[in-house]
C-alpha positions as CSV (number, residue, x, y, z in Angstrom):
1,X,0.0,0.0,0.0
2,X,2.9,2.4,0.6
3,X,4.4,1.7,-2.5
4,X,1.0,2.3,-4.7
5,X,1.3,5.9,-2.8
6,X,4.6,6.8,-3.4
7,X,3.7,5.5,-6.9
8,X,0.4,8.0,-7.2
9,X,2.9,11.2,-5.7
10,X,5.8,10.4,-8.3
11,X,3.0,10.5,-10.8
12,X,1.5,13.8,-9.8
13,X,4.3,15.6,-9.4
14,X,5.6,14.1,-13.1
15,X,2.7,15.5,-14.4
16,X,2.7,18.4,-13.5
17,X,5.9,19.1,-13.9
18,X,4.6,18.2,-17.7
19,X,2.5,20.4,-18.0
20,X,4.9,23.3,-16.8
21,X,6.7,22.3,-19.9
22,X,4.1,22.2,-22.4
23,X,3.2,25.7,-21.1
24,X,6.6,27.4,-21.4
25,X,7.3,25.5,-24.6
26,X,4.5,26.9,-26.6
27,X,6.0,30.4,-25.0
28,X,9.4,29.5,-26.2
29,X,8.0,28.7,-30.0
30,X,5.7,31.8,-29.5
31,X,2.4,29.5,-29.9
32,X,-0.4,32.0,-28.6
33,X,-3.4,30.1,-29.6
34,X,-2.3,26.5,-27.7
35,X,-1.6,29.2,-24.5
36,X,-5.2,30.1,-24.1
37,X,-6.6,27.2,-22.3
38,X,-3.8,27.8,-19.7
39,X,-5.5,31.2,-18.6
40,X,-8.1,32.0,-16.7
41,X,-11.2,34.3,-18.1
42,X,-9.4,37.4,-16.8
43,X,-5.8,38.3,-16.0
44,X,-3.2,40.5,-15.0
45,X,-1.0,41.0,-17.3
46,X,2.2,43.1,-17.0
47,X,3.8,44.4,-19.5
48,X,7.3,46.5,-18.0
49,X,5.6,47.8,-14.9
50,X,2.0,48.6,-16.8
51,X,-0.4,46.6,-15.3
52,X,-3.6,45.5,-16.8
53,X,-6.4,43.7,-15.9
54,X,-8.0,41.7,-19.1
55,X,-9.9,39.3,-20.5
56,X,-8.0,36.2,-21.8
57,X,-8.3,36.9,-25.6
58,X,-6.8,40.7,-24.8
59,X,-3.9,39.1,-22.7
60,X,-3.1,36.5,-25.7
61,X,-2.9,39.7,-27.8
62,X,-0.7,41.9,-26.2
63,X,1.4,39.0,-25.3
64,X,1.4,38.1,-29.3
65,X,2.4,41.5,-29.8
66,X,5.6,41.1,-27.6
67,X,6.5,37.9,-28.9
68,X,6.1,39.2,-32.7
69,X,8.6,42.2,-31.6
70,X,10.5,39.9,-30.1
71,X,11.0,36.8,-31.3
72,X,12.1,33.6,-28.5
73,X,15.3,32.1,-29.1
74,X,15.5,29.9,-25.9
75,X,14.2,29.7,-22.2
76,X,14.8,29.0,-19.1
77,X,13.5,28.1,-16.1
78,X,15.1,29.9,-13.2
79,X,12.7,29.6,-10.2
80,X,9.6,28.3,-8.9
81,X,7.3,27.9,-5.4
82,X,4.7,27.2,-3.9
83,X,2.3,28.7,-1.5
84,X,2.2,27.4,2.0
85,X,-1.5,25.9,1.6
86,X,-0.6,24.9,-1.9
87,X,-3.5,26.5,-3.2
88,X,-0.9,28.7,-5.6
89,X,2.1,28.3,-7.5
90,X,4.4,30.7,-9.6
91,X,7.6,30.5,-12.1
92,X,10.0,32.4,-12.9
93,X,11.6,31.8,-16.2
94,X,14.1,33.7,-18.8
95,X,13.0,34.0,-22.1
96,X,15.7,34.6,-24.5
97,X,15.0,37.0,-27.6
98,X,16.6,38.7,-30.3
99,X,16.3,41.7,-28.7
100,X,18.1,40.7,-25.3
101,X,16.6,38.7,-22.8
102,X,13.2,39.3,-20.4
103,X,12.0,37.8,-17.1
104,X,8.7,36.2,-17.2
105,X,6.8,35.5,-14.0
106,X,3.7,33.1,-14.2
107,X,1.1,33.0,-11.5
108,X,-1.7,30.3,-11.3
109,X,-3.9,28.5,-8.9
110,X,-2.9,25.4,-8.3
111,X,-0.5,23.7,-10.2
112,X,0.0,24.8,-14.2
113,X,-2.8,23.3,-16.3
114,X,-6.1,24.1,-17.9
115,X,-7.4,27.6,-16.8
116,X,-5.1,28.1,-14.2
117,X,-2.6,31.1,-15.2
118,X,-4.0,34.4,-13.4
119,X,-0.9,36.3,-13.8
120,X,1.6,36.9,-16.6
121,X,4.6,39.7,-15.9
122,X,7.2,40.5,-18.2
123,X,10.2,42.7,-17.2
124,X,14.0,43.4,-18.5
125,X,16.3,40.6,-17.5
């Protein structure tokens, strides 16, 4: 019985851990359409200090129209927690560009996964 539980936590954490990849590998190829079902209705999103709250279709755009006027070259993953009651996770990745490199913080309920981002910031690495 112990084993079949450590068996059921490897496999959580695996999969998540999955779909932390999926999510910033459709960043890193600059694939805004897959993205959507990540985010919730309505998000923050930060663009160099200028916070917005919107709607999930307006996020996808402005964050199209960063990734257009910068295109990815690479990405990595830098940092990541979790709240204390779990209910909350973020990342902290650096997305390489042609036009220098940006720090990318992504905040969601639970772990990554179907409508779960609530918070995308972008800042100069």
């Amino acid at each position: 019985m112990r084993y079949l539980f450590i068996f059921f936590i490897f496999l959580s954490i695996n999969l998540q851990a999955q779909n932390d990849e999926k999510f910033f590998g459709l960043m890193r190829s600059g694939d805004i359409n897959a993205m959507e079902s990540y985010l919730q209705d309505k998000i923050d999103f930060c663009l160099f200090e200028d916070v917005q709250p919107l709607n999930r279709k307006a996020a996808l755009g402005r964050f199209k129209s960063f990734l257009d006027s910068n295109r990815p070259t690479g990405l990595e993953m830098m940092h990541q927690g979790t709240s204390r009651d779990r209910s909350t996770n973020y990342r902290v990745a650096k997305l390489n560009t042609v036009n220098g490199s940006f720090r990318v913080f992504v905040y969601s309920v639970g772990p990554i996964g179907p409508n779960s981002v609530k918070e995308i910031r972008i800042d100069k690495f």
